[in-house]
C-alpha positions in Angstrom: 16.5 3.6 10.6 15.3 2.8 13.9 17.9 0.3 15.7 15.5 -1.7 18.6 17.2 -3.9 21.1 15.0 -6.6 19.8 16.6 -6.9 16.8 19.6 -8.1 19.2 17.7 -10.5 21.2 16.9 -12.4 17.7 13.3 -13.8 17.8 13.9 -17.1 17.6 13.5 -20.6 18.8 16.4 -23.0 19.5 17.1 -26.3 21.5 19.1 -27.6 23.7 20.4 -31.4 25.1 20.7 -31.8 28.7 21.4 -34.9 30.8 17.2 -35.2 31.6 15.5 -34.2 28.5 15.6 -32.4 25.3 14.0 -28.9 26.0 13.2 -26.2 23.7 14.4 -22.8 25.0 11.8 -20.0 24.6 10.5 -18.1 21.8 12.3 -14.7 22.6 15.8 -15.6 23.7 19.5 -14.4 23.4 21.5 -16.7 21.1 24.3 -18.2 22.9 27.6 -20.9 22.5 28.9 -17.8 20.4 32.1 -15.7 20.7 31.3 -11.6 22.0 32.0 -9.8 19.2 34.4 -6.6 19.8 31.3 -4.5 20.1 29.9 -5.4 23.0 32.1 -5.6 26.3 31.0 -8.3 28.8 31.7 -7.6 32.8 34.2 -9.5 34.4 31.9 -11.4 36.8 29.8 -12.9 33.7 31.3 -15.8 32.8 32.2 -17.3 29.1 32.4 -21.4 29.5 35.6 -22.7 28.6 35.4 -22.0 24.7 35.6 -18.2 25.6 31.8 -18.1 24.3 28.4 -16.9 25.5 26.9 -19.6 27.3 23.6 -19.9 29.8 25.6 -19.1 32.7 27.1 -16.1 31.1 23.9 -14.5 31.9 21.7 -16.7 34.4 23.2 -17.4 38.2 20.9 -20.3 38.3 23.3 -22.8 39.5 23.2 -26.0 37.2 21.3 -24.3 34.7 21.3 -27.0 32.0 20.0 -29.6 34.2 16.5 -26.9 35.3 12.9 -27.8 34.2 12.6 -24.1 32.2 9.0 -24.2 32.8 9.0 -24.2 36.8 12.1 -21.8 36.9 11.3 -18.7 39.0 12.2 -15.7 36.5 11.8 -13.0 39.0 14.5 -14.7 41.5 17.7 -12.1 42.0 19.7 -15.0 40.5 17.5 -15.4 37.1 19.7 -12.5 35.8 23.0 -11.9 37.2 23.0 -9.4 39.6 19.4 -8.6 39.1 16.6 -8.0 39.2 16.2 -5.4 36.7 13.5 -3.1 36.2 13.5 -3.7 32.6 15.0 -6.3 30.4 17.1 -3.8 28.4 18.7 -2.5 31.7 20.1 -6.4 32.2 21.3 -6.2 27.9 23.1 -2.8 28.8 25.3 -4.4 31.2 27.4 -5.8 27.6 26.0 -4.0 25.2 26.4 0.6 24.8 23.2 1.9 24.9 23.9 4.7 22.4 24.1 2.0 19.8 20.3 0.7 20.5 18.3 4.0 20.4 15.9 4.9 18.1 16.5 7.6 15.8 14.5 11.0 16.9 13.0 11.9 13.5 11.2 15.3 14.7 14.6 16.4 14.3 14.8 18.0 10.8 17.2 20.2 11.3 21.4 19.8 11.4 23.7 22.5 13.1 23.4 24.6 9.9 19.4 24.5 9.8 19.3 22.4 7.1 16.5 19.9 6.5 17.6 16.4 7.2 16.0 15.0 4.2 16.1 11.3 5.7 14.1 12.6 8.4 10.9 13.7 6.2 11.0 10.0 4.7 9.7 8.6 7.6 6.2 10.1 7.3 6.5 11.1 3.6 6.5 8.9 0.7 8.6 11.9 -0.9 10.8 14.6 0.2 8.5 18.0 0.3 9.9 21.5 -0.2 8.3 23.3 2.7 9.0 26.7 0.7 5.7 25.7 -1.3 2.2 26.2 -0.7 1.5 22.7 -0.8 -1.9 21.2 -0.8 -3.3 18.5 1.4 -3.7 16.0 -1.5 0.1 16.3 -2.2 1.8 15.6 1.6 1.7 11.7 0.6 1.8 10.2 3.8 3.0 6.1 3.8 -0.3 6.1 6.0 -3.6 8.5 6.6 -2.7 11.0 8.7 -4.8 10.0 11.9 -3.0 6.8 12.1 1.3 7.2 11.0 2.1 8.5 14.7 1.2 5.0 15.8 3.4 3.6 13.7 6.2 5.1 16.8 3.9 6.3 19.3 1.7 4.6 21.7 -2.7 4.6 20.7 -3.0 6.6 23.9 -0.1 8.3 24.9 -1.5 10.7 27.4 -4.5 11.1 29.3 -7.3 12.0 27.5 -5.7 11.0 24.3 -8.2 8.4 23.1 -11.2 10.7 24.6 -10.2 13.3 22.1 -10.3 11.4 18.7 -13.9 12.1 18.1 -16.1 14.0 15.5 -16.6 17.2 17.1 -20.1 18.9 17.1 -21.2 21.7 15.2 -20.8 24.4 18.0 -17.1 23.1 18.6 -16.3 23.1 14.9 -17.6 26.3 14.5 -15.1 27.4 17.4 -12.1 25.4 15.8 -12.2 27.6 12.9 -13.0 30.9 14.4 -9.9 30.1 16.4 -7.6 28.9 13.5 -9.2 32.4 11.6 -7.9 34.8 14.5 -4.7 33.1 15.4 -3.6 32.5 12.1 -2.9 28.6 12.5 -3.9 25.5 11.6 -5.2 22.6 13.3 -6.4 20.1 10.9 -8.9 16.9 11.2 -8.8 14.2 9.3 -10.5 13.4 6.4 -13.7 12.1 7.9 -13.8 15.3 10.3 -12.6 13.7 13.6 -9.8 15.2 16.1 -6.6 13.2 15.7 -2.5 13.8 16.8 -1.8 16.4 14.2 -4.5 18.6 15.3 -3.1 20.1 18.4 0.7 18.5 17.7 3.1 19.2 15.0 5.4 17.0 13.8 7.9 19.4 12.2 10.1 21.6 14.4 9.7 24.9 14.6 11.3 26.5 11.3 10.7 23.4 9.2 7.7 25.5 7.7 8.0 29.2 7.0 6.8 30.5 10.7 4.9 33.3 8.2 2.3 30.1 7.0 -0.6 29.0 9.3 1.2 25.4 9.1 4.3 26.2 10.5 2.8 28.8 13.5 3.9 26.6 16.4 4.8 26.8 19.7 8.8 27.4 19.9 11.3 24.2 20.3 12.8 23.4 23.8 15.2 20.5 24.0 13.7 18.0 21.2 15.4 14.9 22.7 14.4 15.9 26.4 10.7 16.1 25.0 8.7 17.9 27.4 9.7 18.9 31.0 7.6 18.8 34.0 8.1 20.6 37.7 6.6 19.8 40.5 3.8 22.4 42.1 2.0 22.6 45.4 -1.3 21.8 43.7 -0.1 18.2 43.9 -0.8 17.5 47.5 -4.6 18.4 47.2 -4.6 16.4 43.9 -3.5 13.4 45.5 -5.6 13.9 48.6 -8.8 14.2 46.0 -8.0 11.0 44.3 -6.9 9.2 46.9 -10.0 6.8 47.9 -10.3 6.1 44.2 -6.9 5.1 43.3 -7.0 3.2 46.7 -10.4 1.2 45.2 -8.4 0.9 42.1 -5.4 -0.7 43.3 -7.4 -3.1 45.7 -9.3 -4.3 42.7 -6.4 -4.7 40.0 -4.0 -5.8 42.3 -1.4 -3.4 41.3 -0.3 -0.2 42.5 -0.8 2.7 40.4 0.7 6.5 41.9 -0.6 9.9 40.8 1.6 12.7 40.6 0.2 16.1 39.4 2.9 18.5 38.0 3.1 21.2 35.6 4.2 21.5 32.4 7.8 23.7 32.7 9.0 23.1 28.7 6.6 22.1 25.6 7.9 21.1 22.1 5.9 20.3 18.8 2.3 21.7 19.9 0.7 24.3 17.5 -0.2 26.5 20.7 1.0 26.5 24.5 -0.9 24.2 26.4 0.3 24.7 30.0 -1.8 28.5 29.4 -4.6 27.0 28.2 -4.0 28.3 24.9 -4.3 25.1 23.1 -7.4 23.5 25.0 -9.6 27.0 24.3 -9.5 26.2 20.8 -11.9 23.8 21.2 -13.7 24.2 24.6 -15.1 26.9 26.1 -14.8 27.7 30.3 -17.2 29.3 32.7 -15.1 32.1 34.4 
């Protein structure tokens, strides 16, 4: 079950008495006037108020918190959080609470120290536990959702470049190539039931071994480290990237008023991808380059 920090901050709306009004705190906000429990360990320079609880000041330096106007209170000042700022709000949590307990479960692993499929795993994605032993039919993987849309339910709609670009009908000529390629290489890339690309094509979601290497679905590329996730190194092509795209990031920053920085690497380790990618491999499935 998938264990989100959230669940800690408690979505919910309380008020509070102060000597100038009654304010309502905001929507997503840390419950407070409570004892810590024994599970979380708060530092030494965050202070309880004189019940030993978790009060405003436990977390906020503000001086005279209670008696702020929360509206006009500057939430990126060092002193908003204690010894802040923080990158991200779950950095600030970590400082009382072990991050261990707040990850999320990695279900692509499906296999314990033995090689045994971790049955909880497949129930993610499947509305039933599968024995990957069988020739199993497309009708009978019972998804909880269609196929082209149950990685959202974890992953972002567009979580690399190109991603969104992809998810498209392809044309005759490149579907023609899609199955000469699956035919020769012995693999499978599916599409989804109305014939469009989607995550499943070029990824898998099973580890290697999940699936009988020996069946077109389980041909993959071999696991690296599955809770790294892919590893990148820098190259010397990078320097010419960034010089080419320079004037147009520059034009982009100026009119977003942020400040976004390429980096080109390339791919050193690969995980759950039914070819390589960083030879090409996977991409020639379904384009074709001029040499």
């Amino acid at each position: 079950m998938f264990r989100c920090l959230m669940m800690l901050l408690l979505l919910i709306s309380v008020s509070m008495v102060n000597a100038k009004d009654d304010q309502e705190m905001p929507a997503m906000h840390h419950v407070f006037d409570v004892e810590p429990s024994a599970a979380i360990s708060v530092p030494d320079d965050f202070p309880l108020n004189k019940k030993k609880r978790v009060d405003c000041q436990t977390c906020h330096g503000i001086k005279d918190m209670k008696q702020q106007d929360y509206e006009k209170i500057d939430k990126q000042s060092e002193d908003f959080l204690r010894e802040g700022p923080y990158s991200q709000l779950s950095d600030f949590c970590y400082r009382c609470h072990e991050v261990d307990n707040y990850q999320r479960d990695n279900v692509h692993k499906m296999l314990d120290d033995e090689g045994e499929i971790i049955e909880s795993s497949c129930l993610y994605c499947h509305k039933k536990v599968l024995k990957p032993e069988d020739d199993i039919k497309r009708d009978e993987i019972n998804l909880r959702l269609p196929a082209e849309k149950i990685c959202y339910g974890c992953h972002l709609f567009t979580p690399h470049i190109n991603a969104l670009a992809h998810q498209k009908k392809p044309d005759k000529k490149m579907a023609k190539r899609i199955r000469r390629y699956q035919d020769e290489h012995e693999i499978m890339m599916p599409l989804s039931d109305d014939g469009k690309v989607m995550c499943v094509t070029c990824h898998s979601a099973h580890p290697i071994d999940v699936i009988d290497r020996d069946k077109p679905a389980g041909k993959q590329v071999a696991n690296d480290d599955l809770e790294k996730g892919v590893v990148y190194r820098a190259h010397a092509w990078g320097k010419v990237f960034a010089e080419d795209k320079k004037n147009r990031l520059q034009k982009l920053n100026a009119e977003t008023g942020k400040s976004y920085v390429l980096n080109y690497q390339r791919i050193e380790k690969e995980i759950l991808l039914r070819l390589p990618a960083k030879d090409g491999s996977l991409c020639l499935a379904c384009h074709a380059f001029e040499k």
